[in-house]
C-alpha positions in Angstrom: 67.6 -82.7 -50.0 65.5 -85.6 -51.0 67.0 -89.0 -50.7 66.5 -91.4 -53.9 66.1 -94.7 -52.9 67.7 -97.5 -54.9 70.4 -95.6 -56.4 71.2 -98.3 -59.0 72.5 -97.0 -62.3 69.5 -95.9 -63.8 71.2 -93.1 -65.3 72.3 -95.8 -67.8 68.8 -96.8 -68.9 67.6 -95.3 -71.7 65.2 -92.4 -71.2 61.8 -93.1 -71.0 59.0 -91.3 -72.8 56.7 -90.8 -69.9 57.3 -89.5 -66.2 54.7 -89.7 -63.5 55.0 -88.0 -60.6 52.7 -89.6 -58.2 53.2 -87.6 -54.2 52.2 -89.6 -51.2 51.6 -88.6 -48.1 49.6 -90.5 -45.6 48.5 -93.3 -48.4 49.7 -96.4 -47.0 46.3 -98.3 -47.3 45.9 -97.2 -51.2 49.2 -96.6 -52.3 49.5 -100.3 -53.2 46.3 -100.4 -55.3 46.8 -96.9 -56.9 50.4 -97.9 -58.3 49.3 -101.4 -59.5 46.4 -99.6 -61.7 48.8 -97.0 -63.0 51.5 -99.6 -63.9 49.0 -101.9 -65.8 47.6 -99.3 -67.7 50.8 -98.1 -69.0 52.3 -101.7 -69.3 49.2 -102.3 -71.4 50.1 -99.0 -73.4 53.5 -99.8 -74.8 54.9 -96.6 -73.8 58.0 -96.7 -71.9 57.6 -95.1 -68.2 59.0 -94.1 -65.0 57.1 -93.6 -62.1 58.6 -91.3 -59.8 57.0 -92.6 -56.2 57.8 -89.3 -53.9 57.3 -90.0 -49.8 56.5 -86.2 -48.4 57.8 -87.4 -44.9 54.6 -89.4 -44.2 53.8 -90.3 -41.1 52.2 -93.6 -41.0 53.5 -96.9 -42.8 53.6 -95.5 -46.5 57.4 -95.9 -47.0 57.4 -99.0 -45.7 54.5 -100.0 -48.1 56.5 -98.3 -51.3 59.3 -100.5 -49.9 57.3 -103.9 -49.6 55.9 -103.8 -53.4 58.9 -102.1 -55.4 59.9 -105.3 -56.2 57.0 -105.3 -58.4 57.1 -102.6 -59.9 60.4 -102.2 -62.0 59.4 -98.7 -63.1 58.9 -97.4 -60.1 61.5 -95.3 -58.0 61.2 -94.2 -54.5 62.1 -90.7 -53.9 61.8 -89.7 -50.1 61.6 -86.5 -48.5 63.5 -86.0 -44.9 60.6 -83.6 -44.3 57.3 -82.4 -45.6 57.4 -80.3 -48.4 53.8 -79.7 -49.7 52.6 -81.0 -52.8 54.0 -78.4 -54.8 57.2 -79.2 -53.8 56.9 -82.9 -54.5 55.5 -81.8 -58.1 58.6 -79.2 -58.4 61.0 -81.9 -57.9 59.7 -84.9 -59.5 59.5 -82.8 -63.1 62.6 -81.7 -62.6 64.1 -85.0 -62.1 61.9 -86.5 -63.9 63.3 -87.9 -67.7 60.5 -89.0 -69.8 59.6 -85.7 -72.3 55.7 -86.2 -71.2 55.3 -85.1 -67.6 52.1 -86.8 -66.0 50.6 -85.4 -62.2 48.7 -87.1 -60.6 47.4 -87.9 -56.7 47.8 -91.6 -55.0 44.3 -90.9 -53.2 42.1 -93.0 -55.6 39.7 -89.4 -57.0 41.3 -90.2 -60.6 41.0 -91.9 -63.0 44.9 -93.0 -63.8 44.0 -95.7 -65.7 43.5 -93.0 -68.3 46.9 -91.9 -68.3 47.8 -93.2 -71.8 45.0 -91.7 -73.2 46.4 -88.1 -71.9 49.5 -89.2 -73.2 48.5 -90.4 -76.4 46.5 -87.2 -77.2 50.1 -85.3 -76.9 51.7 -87.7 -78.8 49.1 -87.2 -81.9 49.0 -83.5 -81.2 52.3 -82.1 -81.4 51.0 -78.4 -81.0 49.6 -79.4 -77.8 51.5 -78.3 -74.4 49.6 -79.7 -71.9 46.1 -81.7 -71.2 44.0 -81.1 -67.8 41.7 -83.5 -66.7 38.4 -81.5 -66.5 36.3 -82.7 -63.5 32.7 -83.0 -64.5 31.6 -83.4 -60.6 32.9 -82.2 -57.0 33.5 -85.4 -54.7 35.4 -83.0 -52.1 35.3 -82.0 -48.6 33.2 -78.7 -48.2 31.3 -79.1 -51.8 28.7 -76.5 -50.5 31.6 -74.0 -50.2 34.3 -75.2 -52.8 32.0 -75.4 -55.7 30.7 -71.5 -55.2 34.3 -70.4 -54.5 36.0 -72.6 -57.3 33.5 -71.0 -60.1 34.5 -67.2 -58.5 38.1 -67.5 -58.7 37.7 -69.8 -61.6 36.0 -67.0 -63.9 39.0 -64.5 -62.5 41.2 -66.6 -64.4 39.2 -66.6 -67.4 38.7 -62.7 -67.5 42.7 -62.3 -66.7 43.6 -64.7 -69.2 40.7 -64.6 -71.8 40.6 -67.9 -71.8 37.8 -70.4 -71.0 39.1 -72.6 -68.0 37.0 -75.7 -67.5 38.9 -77.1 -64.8 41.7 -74.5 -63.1 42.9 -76.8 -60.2 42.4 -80.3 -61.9 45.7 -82.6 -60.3 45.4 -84.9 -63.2 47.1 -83.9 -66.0 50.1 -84.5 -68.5 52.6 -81.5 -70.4 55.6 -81.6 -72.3 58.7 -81.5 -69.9 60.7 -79.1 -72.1 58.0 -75.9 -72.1 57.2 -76.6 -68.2 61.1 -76.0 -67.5 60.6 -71.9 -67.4 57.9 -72.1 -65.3 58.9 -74.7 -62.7 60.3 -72.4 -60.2 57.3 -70.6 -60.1 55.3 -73.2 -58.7 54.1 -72.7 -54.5 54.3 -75.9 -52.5 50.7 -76.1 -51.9 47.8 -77.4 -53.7 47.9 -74.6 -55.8 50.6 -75.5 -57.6 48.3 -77.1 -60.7 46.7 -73.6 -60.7 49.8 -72.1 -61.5 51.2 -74.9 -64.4 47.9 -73.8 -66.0 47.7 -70.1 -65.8 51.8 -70.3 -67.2 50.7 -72.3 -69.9 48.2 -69.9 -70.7 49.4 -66.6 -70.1 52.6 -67.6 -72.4 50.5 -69.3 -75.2 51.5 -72.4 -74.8 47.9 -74.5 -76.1 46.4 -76.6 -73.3 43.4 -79.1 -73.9 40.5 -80.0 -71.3 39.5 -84.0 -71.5 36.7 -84.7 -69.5 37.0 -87.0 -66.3 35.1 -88.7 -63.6 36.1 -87.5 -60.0 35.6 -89.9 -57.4 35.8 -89.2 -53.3 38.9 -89.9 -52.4 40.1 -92.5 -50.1 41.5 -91.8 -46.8 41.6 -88.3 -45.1 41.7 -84.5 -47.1 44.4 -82.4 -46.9 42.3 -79.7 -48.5 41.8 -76.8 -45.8 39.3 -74.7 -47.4 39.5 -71.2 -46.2 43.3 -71.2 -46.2 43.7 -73.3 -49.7 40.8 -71.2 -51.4 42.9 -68.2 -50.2 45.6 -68.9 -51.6 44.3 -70.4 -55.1 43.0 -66.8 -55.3 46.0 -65.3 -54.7 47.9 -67.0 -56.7 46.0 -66.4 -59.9 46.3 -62.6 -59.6 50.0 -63.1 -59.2 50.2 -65.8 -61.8 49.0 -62.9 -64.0 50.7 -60.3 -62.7 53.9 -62.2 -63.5 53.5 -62.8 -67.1 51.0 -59.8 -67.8 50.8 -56.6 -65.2 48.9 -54.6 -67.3 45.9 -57.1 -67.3 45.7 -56.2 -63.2 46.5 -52.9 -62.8 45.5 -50.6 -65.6 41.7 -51.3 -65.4 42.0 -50.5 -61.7 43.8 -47.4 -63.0 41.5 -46.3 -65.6 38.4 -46.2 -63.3 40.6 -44.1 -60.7 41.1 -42.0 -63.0 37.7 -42.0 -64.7 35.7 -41.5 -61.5 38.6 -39.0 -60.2 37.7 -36.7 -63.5 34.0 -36.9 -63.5 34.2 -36.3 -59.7 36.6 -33.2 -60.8 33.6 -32.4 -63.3 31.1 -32.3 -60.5 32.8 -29.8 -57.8 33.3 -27.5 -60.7 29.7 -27.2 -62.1 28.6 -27.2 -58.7 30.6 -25.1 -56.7 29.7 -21.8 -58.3 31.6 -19.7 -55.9 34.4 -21.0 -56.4 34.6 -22.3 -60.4 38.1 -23.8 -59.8 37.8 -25.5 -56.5 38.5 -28.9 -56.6 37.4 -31.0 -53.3 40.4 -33.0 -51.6 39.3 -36.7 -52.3 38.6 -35.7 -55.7 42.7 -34.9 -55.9 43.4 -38.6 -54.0 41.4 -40.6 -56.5 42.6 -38.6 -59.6 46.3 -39.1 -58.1 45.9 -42.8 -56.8 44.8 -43.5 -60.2 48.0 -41.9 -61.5 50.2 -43.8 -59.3 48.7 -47.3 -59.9 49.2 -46.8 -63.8 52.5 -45.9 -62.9 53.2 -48.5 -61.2 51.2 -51.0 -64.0 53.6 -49.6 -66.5 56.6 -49.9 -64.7 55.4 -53.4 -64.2 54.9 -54.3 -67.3 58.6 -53.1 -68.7 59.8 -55.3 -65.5 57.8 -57.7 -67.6 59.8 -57.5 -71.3 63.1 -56.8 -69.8 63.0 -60.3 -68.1 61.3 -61.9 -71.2 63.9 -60.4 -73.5 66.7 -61.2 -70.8 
């Protein structure tokens, strides 16, 4: 279990309005700067604040750099981690702990631009039927931009045919929601990087209205954690089973449908061709039609897995 350091009474301070969740993990020669801009832009908002500083079992001097500048900080909390738990984790953990009714993720690497945290939180503060807002990146400062931008648009566009929804940014880690409708969806989240894939596509595949601000992405400072082939792998697969959680049918059935389709008109052929035998049907013409069959079987089945739980 994580170990929350500084255990004073804060369960007696009123609740603030605003959480951050701010992960670090091998940050010790930012984390200083990163937490001083964050703090003075929400001292200089008025809204009241916690800033939930989680150490994921870092292995250079960033604990003992959280520990040298709490002091200044009186809304920040340490949370530590006896061992790495992945980003998701971190994110997992801090909203549920967190208290404020605005959530705010974030990285500690320097690539955003947390000095406009208030404006994320004002916009949900004026827009009540707003659930979350994503900060849209309007460049790639990554690792691997040749790769990630090409592969980030593909799976990107999946998402926006399974959710009929247009996604400016899928995998932005700046953002801000309203504690109470990310609850549900919390124990859904992976511990990897593609945890902000899947608070987006929850939001979205259960109505919930998310907004798109754009933002300047800068390089970050210090070393990636971003491994491409494994990450991109796993952003992928975690949007087709995003939406096969919350909609089955969006997956399955037009796999289903073309089965089918191709195994009739395949049927079709081998009958008006095959005049000596009128009623001879070829074997792979019987697979595809029956594949088809089974996988909108299985879509179906799916999707009243799908409203039992919802009703549940």
């Amino acid at each position: 279990m994580p170990q929350k350091h500084d255990d004073t009474a804060r369960s007696g301070d009123a609740a603030p309005y605003v959480s951050i969740i701010l992960p670090c993990y091998n940050e010790q020669d930012h984390i200083a700067a990163e937490i001083e801009r964050i703090c003075a832009a929400m001292d200089a908002s008025g809204h009241s604040y916690e800033l939930l500083a989680i150490d994921d079992a870092s292995t250079d001097g960033t604990l003992a750099r959280l520990r040298d500048i709490e002091h200044k900080f009186p809304a920040m909390e340490i949370v530590v981690f006896p061992h790495n738990g992945g980003t998701g984790t971190v994110r997992r953990i801090g909203s549920q702990r967190a208290r404020g009714e605005i959530v705010v993720w974030t990285d500690a690497d320097m690539s955003y631009p947390n000095e406009r945290i208030p404006e994320f939180v004002a916009f949900l503060a004026n827009e009540p039927e707003i659930a979350q807002v994503v900060g849209a990146r309007t460049s790639e400062a990554g690792t691997h931009r040749f790769l990630r931008i090409p592969t980030k648009w593909f799976i990107r566009k999946v998402a926006e045919r399974l959710t009929n929804t247009k996604i400016p940014d899928l995998n932005s880690g700046m953002r801000a929601f309203r504690r109470e409708v990310s609850l549900p969806y919390l124990r859904l989240l992976p511990p990897g990087f593609s945890c902000v894939t899947t608070i987006t596509l929850a939001f979205l595949s259960n109505q919930h209205p998310v907004h798109y601000i754009p933002i300047h992405y800068a390089k970050r400072a210090g070393n990636s954690k971003f491994h491409f082939i494994s990450d991109a792998y796993r952003y992928m697969l975690q949007v087709l089973r995003m939406v096969m959680y919350f909609n089955p049918l969006k997956v399955l059935m037009p796999l289903a449908l073309w089965l089918l389709g191709i195994g009739f008109a395949k049927g079709v052929y081998d009958v008006v061709t095959d005049f000596a035998n009128p009623f001879y049907i070829s074997n792979n013409t019987i697979m595809v039609f029956l594949t088809g069959l089974m996988v909108a079987s299985i879509a179906l089945l799916a999707d009243l897995i799908v409203r039992s739980r919802d009703g549940a």
